[in-house]
PDB file of N, CA, C and O in Angstrom:
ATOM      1  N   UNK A   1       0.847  -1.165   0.000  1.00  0.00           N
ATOM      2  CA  UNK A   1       0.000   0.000   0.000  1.00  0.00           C
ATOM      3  C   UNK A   1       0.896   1.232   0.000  1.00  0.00           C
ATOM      4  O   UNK A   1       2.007   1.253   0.528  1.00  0.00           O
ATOM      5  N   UNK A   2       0.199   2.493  -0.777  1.00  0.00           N
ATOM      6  CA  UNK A   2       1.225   3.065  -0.815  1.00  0.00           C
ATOM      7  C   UNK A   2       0.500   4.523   0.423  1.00  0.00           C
ATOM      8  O   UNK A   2      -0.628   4.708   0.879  1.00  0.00           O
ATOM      9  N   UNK A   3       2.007   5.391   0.599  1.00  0.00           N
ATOM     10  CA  UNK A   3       1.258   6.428   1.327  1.00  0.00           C
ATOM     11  C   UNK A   3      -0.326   7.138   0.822  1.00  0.00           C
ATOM     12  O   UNK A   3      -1.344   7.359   1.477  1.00  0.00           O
ATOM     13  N   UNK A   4      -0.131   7.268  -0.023  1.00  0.00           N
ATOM     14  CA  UNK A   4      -1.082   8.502  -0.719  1.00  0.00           C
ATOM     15  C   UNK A   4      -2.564   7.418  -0.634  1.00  0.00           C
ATOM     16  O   UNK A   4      -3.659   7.941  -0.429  1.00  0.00           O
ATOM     17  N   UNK A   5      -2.448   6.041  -0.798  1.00  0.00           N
ATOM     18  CA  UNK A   5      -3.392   5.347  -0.456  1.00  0.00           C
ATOM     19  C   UNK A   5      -3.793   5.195   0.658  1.00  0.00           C
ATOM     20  O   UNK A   5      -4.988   5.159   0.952  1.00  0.00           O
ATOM     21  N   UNK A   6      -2.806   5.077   1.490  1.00  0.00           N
ATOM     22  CA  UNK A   6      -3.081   5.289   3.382  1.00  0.00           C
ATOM     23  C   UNK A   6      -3.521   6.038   3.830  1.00  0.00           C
ATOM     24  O   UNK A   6      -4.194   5.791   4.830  1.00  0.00           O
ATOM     25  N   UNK A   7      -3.360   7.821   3.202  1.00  0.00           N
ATOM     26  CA  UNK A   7      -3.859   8.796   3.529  1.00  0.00           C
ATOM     27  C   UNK A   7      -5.361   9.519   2.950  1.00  0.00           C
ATOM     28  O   UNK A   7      -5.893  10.573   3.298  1.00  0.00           O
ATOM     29  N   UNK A   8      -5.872   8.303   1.741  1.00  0.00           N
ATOM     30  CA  UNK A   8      -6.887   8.419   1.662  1.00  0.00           C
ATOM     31  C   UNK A   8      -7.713   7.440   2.290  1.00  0.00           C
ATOM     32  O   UNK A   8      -8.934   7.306   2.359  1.00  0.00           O
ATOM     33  N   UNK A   9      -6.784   6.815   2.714  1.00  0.00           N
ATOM     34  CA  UNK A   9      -8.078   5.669   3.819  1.00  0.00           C
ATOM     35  C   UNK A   9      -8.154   6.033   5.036  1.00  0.00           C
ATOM     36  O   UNK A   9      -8.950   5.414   5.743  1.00  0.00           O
ATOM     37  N   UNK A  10      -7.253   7.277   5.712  1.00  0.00           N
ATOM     38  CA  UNK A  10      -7.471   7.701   6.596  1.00  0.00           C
ATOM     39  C   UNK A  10      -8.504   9.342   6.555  1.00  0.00           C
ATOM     40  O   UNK A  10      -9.059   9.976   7.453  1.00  0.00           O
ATOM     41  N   UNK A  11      -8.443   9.453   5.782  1.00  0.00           N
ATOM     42  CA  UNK A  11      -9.434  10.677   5.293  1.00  0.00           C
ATOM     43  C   UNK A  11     -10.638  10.136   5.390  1.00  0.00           C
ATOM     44  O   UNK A  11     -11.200  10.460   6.437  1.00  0.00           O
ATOM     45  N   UNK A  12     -11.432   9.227   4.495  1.00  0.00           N
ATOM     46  CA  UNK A  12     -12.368   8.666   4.644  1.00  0.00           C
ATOM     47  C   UNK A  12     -12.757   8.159   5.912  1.00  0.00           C
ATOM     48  O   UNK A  12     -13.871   8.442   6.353  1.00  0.00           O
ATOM     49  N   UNK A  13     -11.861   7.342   6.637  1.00  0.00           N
ATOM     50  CA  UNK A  13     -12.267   6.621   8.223  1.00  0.00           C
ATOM     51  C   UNK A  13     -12.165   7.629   9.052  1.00  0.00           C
ATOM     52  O   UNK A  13     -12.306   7.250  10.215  1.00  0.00           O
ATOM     53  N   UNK A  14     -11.933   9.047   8.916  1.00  0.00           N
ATOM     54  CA  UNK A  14     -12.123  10.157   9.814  1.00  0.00           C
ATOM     55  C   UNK A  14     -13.275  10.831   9.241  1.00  0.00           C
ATOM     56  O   UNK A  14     -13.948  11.581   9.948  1.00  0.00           O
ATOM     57  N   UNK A  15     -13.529  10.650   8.144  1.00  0.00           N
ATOM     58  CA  UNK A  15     -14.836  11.479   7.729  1.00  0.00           C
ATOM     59  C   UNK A  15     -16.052  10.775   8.256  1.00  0.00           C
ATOM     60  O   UNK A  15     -17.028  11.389   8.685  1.00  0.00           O
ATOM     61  N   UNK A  16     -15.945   9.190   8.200  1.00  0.00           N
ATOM     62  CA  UNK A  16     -17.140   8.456   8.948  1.00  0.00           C
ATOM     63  C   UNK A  16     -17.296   8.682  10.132  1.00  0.00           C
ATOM     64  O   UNK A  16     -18.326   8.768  10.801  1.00  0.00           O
ATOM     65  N   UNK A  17     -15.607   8.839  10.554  1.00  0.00           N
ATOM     66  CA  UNK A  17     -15.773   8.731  12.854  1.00  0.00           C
ATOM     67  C   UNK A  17     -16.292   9.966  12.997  1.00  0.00           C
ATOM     68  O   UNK A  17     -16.989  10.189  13.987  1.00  0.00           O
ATOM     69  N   UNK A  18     -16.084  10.836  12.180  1.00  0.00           N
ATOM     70  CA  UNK A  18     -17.511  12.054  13.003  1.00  0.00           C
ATOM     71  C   UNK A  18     -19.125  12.033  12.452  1.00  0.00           C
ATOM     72  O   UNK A  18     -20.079  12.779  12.672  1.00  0.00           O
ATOM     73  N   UNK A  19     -19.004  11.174  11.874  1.00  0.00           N
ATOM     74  CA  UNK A  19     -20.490  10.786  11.980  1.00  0.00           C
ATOM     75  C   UNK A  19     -21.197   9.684  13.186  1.00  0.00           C
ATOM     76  O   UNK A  19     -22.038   9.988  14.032  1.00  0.00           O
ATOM     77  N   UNK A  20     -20.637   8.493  12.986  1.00  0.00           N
ATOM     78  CA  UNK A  20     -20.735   7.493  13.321  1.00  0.00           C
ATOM     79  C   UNK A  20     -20.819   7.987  15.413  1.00  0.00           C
ATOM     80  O   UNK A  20     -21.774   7.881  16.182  1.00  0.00           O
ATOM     81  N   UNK A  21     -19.427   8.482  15.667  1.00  0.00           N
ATOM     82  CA  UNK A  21     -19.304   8.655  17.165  1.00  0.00           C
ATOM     83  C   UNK A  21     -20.335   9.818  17.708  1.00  0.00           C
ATOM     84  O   UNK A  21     -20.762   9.776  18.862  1.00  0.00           O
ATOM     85  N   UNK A  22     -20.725  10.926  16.728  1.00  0.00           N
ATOM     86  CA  UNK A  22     -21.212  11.918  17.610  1.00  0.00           C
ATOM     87  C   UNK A  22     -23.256  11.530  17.032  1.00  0.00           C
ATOM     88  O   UNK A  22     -23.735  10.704  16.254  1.00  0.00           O
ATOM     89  N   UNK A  23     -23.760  12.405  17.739  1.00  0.00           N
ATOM     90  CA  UNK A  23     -25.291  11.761  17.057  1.00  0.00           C
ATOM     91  C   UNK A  23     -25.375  12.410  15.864  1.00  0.00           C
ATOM     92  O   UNK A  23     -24.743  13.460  15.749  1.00  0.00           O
ATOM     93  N   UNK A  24     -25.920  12.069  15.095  1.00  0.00           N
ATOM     94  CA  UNK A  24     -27.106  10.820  15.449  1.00  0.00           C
ATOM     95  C   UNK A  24     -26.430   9.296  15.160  1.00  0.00           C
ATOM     96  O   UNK A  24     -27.118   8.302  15.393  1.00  0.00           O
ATOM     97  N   UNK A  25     -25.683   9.221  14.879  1.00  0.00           N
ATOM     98  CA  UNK A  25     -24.638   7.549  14.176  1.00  0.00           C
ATOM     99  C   UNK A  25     -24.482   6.603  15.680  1.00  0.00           C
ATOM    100  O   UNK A  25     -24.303   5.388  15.769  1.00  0.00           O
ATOM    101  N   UNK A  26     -24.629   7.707  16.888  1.00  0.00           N
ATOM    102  CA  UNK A  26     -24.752   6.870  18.064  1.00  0.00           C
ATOM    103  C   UNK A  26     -26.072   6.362  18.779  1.00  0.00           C
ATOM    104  O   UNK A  26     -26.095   5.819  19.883  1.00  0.00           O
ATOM    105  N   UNK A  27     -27.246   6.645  17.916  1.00  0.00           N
ATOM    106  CA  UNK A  27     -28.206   6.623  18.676  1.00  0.00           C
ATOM    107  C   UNK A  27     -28.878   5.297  18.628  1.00  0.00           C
ATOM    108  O   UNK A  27     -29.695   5.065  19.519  1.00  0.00           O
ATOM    109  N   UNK A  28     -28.581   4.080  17.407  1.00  0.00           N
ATOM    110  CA  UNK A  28     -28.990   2.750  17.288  1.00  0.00           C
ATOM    111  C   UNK A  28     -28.451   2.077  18.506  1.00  0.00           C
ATOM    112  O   UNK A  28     -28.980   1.033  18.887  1.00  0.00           O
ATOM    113  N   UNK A  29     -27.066   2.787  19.380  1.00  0.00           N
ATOM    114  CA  UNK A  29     -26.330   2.024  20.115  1.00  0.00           C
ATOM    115  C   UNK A  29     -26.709   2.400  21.585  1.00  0.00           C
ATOM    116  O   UNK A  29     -26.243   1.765  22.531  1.00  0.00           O
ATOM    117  N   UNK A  30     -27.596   3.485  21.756  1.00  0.00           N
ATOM    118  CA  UNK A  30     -27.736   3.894  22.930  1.00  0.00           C
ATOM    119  C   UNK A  30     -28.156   2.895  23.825  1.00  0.00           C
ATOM    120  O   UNK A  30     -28.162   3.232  22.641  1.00  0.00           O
ATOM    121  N   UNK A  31     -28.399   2.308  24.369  1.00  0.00           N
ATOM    122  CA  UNK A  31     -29.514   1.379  25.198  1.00  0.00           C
ATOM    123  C   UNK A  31     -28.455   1.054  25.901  1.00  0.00           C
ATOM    124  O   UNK A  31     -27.319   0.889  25.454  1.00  0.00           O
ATOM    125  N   UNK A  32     -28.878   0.936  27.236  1.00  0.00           N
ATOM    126  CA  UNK A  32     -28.141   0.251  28.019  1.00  0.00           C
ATOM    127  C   UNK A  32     -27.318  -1.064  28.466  1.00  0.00           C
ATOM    128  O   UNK A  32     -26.343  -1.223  29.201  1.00  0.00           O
ATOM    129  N   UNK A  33     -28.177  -1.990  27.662  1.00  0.00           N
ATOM    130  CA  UNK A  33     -28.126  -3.212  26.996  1.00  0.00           C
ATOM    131  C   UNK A  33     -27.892  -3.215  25.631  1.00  0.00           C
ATOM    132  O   UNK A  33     -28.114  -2.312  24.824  1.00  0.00           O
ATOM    133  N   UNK A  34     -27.445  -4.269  25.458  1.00  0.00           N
ATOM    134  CA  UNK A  34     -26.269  -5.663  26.253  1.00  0.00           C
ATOM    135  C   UNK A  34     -24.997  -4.882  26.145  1.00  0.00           C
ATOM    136  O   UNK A  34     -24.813  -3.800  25.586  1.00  0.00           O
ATOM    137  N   UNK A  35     -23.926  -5.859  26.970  1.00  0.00           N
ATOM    138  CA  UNK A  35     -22.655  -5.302  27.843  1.00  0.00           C
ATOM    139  C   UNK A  35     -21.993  -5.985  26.297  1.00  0.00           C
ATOM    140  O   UNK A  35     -22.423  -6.736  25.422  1.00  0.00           O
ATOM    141  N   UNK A  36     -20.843  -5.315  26.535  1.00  0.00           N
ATOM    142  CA  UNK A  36     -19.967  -6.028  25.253  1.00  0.00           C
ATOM    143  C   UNK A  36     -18.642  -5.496  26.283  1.00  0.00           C
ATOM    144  O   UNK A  36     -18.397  -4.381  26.742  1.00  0.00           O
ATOM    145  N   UNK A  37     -17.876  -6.902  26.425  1.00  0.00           N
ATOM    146  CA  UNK A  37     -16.559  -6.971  27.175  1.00  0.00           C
ATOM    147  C   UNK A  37     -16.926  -5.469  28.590  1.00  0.00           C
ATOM    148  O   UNK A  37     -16.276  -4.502  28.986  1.00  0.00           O
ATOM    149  N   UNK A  38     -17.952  -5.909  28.834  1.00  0.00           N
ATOM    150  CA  UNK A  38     -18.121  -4.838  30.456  1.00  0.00           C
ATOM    151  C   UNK A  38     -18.604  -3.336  29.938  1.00  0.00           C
ATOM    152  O   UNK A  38     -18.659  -2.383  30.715  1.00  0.00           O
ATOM    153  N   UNK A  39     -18.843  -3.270  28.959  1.00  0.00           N
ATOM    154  CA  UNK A  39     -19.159  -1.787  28.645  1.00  0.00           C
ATOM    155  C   UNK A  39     -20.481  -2.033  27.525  1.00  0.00           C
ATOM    156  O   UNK A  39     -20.662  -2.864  26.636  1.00  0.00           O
ATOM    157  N   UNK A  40     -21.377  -0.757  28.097  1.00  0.00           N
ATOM    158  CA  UNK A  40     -22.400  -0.273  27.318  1.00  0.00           C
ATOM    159  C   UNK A  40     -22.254  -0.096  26.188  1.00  0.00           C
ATOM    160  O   UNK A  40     -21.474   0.831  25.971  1.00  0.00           O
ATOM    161  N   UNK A  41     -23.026  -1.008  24.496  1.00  0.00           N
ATOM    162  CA  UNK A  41     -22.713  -0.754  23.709  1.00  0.00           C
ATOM    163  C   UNK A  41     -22.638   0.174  23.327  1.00  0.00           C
ATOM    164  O   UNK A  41     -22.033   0.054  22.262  1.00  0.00           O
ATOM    165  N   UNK A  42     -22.950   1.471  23.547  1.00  0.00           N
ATOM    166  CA  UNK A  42     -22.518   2.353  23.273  1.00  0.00           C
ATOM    167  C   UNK A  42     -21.611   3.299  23.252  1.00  0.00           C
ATOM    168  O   UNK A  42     -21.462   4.318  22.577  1.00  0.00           O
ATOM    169  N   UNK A  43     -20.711   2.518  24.567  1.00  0.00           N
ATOM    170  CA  UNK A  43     -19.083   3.192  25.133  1.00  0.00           C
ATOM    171  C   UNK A  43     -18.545   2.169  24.196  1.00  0.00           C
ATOM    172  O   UNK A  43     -17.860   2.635  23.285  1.00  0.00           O
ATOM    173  N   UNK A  44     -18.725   0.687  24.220  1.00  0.00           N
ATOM    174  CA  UNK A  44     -17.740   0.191  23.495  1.00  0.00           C
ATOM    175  C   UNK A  44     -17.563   0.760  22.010  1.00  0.00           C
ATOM    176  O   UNK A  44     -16.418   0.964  21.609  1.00  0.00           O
ATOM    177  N   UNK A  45     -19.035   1.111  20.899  1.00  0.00           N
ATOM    178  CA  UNK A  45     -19.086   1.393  20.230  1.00  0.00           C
ATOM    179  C   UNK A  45     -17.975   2.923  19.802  1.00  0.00           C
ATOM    180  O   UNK A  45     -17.243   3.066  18.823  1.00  0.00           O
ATOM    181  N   UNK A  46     -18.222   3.830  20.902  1.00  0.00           N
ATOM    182  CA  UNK A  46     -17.047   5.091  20.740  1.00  0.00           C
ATOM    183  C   UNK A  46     -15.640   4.379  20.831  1.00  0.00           C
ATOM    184  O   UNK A  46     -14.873   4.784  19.959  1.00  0.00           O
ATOM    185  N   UNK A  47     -15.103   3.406  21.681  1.00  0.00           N
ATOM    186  CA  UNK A  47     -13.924   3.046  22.096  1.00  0.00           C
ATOM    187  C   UNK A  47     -13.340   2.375  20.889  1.00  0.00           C
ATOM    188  O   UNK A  47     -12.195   2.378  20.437  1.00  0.00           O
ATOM    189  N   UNK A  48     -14.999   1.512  20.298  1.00  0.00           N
ATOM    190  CA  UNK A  48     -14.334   0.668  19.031  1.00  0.00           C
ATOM    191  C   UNK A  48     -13.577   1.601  17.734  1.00  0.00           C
ATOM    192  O   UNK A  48     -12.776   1.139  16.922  1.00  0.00           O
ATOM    193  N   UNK A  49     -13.911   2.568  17.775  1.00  0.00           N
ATOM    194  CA  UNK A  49     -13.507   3.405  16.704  1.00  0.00           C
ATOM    195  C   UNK A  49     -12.277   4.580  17.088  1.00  0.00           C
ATOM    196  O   UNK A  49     -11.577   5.209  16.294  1.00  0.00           O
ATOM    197  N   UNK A  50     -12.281   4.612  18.043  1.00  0.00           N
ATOM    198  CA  UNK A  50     -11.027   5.410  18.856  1.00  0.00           C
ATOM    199  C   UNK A  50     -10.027   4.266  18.018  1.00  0.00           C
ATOM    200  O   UNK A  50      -9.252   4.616  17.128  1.00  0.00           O
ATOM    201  N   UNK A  51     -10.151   3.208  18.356  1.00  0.00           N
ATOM    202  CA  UNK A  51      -9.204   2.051  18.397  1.00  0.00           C
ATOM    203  C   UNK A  51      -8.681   1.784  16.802  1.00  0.00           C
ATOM    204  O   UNK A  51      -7.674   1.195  16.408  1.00  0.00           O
ATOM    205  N   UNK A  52      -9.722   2.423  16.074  1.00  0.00           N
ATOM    206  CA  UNK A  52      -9.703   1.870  14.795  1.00  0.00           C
ATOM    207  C   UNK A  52      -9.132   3.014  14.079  1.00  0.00           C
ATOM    208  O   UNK A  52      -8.386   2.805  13.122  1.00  0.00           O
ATOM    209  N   UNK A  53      -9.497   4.545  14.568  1.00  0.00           N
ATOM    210  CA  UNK A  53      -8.238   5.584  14.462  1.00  0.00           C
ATOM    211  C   UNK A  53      -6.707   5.580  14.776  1.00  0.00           C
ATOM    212  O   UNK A  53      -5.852   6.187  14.131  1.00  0.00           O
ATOM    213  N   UNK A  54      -6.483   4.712  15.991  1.00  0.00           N
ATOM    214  CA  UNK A  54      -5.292   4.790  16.226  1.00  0.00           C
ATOM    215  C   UNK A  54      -4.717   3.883  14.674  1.00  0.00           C
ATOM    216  O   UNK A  54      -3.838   4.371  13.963  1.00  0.00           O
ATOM    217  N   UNK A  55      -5.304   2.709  14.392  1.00  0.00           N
ATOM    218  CA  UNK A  55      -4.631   1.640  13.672  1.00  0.00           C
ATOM    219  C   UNK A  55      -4.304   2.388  12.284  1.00  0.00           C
ATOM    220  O   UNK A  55      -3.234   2.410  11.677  1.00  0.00           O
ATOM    221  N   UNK A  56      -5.689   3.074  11.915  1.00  0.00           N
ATOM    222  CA  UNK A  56      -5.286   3.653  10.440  1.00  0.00           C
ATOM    223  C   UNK A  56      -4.120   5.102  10.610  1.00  0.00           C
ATOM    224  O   UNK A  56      -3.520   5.475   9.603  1.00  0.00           O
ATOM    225  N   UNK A  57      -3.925   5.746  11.817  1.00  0.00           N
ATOM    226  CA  UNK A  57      -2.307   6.224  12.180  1.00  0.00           C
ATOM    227  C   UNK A  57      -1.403   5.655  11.852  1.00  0.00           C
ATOM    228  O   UNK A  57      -0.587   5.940  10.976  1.00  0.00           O
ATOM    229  N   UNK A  58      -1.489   4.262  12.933  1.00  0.00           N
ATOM    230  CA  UNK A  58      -0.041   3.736  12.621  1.00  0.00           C
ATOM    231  C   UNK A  58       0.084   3.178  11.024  1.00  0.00           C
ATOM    232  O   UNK A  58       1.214   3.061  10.549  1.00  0.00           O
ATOM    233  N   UNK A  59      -0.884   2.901  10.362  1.00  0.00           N
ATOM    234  CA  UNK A  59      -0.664   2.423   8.790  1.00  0.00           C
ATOM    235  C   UNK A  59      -0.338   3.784   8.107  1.00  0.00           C
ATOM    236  O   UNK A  59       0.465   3.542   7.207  1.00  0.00           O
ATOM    237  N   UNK A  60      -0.582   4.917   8.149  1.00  0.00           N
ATOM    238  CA  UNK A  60      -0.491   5.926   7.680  1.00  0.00           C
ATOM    239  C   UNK A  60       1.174   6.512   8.040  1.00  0.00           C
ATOM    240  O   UNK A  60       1.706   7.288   7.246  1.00  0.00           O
ATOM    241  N   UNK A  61       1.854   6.088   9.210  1.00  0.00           N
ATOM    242  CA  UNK A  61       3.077   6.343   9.889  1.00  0.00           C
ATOM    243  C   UNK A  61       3.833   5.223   9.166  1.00  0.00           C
ATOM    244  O   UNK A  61       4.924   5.521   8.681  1.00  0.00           O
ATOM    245  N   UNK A  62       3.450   4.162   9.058  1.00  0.00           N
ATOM    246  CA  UNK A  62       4.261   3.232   8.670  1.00  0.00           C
ATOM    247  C   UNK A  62       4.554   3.081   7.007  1.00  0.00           C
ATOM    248  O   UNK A  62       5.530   2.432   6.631  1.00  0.00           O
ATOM    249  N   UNK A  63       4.006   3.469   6.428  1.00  0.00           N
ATOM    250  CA  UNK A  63       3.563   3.518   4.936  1.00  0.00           C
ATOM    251  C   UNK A  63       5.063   4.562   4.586  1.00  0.00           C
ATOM    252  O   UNK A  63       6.054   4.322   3.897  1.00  0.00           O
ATOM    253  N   UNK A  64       4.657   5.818   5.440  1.00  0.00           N
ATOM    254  CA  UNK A  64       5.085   6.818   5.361  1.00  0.00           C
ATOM    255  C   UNK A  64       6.778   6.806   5.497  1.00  0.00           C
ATOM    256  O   UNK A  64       7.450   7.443   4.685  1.00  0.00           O
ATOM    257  N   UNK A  65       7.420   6.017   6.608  1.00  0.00           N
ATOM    258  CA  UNK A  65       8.638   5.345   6.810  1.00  0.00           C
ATOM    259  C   UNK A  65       8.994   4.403   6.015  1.00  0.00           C
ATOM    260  O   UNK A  65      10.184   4.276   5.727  1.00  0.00           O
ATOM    261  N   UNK A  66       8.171   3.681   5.579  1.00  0.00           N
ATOM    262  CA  UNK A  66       9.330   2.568   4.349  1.00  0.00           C
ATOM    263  C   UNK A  66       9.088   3.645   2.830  1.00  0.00           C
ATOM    264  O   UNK A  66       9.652   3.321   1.785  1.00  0.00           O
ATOM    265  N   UNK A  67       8.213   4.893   2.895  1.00  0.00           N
ATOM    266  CA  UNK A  67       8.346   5.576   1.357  1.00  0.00           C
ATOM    267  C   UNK A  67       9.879   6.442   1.515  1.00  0.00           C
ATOM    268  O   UNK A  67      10.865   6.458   0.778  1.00  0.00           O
ATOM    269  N   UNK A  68       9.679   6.913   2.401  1.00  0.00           N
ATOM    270  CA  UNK A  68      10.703   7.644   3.105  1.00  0.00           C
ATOM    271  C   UNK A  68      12.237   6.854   2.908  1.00  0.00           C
ATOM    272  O   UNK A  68      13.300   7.430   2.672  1.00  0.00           O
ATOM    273  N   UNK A  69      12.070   5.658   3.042  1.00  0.00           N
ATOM    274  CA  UNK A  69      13.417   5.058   3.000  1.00  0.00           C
ATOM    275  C   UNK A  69      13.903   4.556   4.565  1.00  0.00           C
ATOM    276  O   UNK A  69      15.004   4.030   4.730  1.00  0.00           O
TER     277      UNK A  69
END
């Protein structure tokens, strides 16, 4: 993969996480129920995508270091 591809897959997966995390993209998840690994699907749901920002970073960092040399 190359940078310029990494950095459009991180453009896009940041253009969804402000939909998806703030409302209305959180509101299918609101309910208090069911727990997923101890947390309200709806915390896990924000956490799941925190998590999924960090990853498309480090692909975007790493891409960026082997173009780099």
């Amino acid at each position: 993969m190359t940078h310029r591809t990494a950095v459009r897959l991180g453009i896009g997966t940041f253009a969804l996480y402000t939909f998806v995390v703030h409302w209305p993209g959180v509101l299918p998840f609101s309910g208090p129920r069911p727990l997923v690994l101890g947390l309200p699907l709806n915390f896990f749901w924000v956490v799941l995508w925190i998590v999924l920002g960090l990853l498309v970073l480090l692909l975007m960092e790493s891409t960026r270091r082997r173009e780099d040399g």
